[in-house]
C-alpha positions in Angstrom: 93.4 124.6 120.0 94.5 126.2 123.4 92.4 123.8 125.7 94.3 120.7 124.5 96.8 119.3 126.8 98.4 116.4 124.7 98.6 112.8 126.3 101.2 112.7 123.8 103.2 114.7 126.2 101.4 114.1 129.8 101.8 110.2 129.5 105.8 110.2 129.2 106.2 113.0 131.9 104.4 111.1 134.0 106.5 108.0 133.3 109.4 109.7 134.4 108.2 112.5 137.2 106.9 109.5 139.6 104.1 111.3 140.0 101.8 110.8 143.4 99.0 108.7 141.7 95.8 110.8 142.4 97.6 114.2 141.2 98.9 111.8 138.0 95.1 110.6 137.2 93.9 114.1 136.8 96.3 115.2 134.5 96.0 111.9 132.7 92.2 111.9 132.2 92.4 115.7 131.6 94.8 114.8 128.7 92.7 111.9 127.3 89.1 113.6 127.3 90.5 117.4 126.4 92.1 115.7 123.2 88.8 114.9 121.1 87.2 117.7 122.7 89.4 120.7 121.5 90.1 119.1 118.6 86.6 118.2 117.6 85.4 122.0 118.6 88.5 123.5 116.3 87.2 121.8 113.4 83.5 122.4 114.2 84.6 126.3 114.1 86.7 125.9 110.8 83.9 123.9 108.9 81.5 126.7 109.7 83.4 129.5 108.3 84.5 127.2 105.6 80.3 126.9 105.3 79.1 129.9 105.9 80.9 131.3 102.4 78.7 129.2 100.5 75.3 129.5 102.4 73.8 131.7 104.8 74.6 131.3 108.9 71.9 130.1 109.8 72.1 126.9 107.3 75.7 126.6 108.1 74.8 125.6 111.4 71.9 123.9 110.9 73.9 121.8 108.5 77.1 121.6 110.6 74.8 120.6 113.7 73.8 117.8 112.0 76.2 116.3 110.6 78.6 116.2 114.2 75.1 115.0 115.8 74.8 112.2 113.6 78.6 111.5 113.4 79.0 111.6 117.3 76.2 109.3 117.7 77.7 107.0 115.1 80.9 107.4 116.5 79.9 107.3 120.5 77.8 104.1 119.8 80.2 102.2 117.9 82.6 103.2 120.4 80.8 101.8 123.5 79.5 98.6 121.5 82.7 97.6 119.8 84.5 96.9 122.8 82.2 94.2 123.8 81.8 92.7 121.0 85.3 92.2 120.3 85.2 90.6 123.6 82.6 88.5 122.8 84.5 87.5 120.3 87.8 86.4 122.1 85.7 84.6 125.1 84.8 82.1 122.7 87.7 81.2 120.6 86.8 83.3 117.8 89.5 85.1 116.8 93.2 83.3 116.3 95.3 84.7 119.6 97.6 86.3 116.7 95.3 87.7 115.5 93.8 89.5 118.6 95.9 92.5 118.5 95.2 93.6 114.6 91.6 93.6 115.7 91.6 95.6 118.3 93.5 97.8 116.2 90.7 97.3 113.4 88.6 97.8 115.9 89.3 101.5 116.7 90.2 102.3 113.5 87.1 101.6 111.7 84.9 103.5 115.0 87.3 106.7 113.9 86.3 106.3 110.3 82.7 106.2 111.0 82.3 109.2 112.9 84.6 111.2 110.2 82.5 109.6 107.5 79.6 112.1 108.6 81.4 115.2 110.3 85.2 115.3 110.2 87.0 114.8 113.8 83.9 113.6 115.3 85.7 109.6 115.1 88.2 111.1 117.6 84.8 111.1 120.2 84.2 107.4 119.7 88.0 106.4 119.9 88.3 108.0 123.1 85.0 106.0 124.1 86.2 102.8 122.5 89.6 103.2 124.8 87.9 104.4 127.7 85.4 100.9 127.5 88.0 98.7 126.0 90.4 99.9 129.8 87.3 98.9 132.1 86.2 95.5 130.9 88.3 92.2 130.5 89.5 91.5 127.1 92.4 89.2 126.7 95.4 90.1 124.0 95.1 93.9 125.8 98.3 93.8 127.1 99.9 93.1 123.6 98.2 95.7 122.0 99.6 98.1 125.1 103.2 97.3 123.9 102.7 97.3 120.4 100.5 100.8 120.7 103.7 102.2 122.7 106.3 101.5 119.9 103.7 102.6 117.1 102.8 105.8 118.8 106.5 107.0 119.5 107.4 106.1 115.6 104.2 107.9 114.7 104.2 110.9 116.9 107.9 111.4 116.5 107.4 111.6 112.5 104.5 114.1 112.9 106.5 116.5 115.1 109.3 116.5 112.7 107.0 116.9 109.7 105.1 119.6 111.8 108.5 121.4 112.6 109.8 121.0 109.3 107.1 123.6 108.0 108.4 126.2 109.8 110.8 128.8 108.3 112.6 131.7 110.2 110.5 134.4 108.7 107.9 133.1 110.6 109.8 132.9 114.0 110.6 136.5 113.2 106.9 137.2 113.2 106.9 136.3 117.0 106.0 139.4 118.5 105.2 141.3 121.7 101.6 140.9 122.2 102.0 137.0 121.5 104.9 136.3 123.9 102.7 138.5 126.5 99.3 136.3 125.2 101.5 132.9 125.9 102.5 133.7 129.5 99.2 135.0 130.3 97.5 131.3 128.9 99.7 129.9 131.3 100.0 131.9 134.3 96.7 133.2 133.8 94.3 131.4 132.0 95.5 127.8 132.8 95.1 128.1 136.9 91.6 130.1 136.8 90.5 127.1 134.5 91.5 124.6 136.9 90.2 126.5 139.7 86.8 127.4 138.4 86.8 123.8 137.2 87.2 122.2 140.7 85.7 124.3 143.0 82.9 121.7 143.9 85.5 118.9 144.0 87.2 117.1 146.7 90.7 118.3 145.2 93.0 119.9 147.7 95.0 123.2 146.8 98.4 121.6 146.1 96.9 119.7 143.2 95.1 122.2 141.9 98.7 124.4 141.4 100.3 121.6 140.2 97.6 120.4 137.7 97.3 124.5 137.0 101.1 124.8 136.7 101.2 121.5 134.3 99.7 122.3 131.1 101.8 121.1 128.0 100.8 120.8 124.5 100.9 117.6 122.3 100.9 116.6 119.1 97.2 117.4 118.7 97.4 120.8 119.3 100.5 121.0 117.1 98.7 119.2 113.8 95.5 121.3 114.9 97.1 124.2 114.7 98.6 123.2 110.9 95.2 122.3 109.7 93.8 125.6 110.7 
């Protein structure tokens, strides 16, 4: 839950900060790749306690192990082939040009649904694949789905932070102790610039972005519905 750095979040700051582009493409990719990631290795932890009442450890993880293998590759393949054949598609006239959008949306849905058919969260791995494809090759009717992905995103997101938020009673800001204030600032004094350090050492990244992609570390709406799950 604590390695996820929302796009949710990132995205709009950088919209607005007029970021210097290299420093905005780290914190952007960070962002986009971390989501699936943490999210994917929170629910992987969850379903094996949730397992390992029921059977022994070792067969938890055999089964868990599994299933997210089998999911992931689902999910991952779809995810890389879709893309192109969606493309295919639209090179040769067959799809109407109003109805390009509402597949590509299709499109990603249905890779999500197949990796969570197998391993819950795993789709989130082949949706970030089927983006990450979908950005590099030409498909025509992408710039549509851009706008229309903006204006669903901010109605979505903005319902799930007030759903999220709504959850929360004061007894439960009143349990905000000590220790957790002191465990907050040390994740992001602490823990965030050693990651980003150890993580670029071998990199061509100067010290002024790694403290300002150290110092920039906010959480999204992932991390928030995460966090309600577990």
């Amino acid at each position: 839950i604590l390695v996820v750095t929302g796009p949710t979040v990132i995205l709009p700051l950088l919209r607005q900060s007029k970021l210097e582009r290299r420093s905005a493409t780290f914190l952007k990719w960070e962002a986009i790749v971390n989501d699936p990631i943490g999210a994917t290795l929170t629910l992987l932890i969850l379903s094996y306690l949730l397992l390992s009442t029921s059977m022994s450890g070792a067969d938890a993880i055999w089964t868990l192990t599994w299933r997210t293998f089998v999911g992931a590759l689902v999910a991952s393949a779809l995810g890389a082939a879709v893309p192109f054949a969606l493309r295919w598609m639209f090179r040769h006239n067959l799809v109407p040009e109003y109805l390009k959008t509402p597949m590509l949306l299709s499109g990603v849905i249905a890779v999500y649904s197949a990796g969570n058919a197998f391993q819950p969260e795993t789709g989130l791995i082949g949706a970030t694949l089927f983006g990450v494809v979908l950005a590099n090759i030409e498909v025509t009717g992408l710039q549509q789905l851009t706008r229309f992905k903006e204006s669903l995103a901010i109605f979505l997101v903005s319902g799930i932070f007030i759903t999220l938020t709504a959850d929360i009673d004061r007894e439960t800001i009143a349990n905000i102790s000590t220790p957790l204030i002191l465990t907050t600032l040390a994740i992001l004094f602490v823990a965030r610039p050693m990651a980003i350090y150890l993580a670029t050492i071998s990199t061509n990244m100067n010290w002024r972005e790694q403290l300002l992609v150290g110092w920039i570390g906010p959480r999204g709406v992932v991390a928030a519905a995460i966090a309600g799950i577990a």
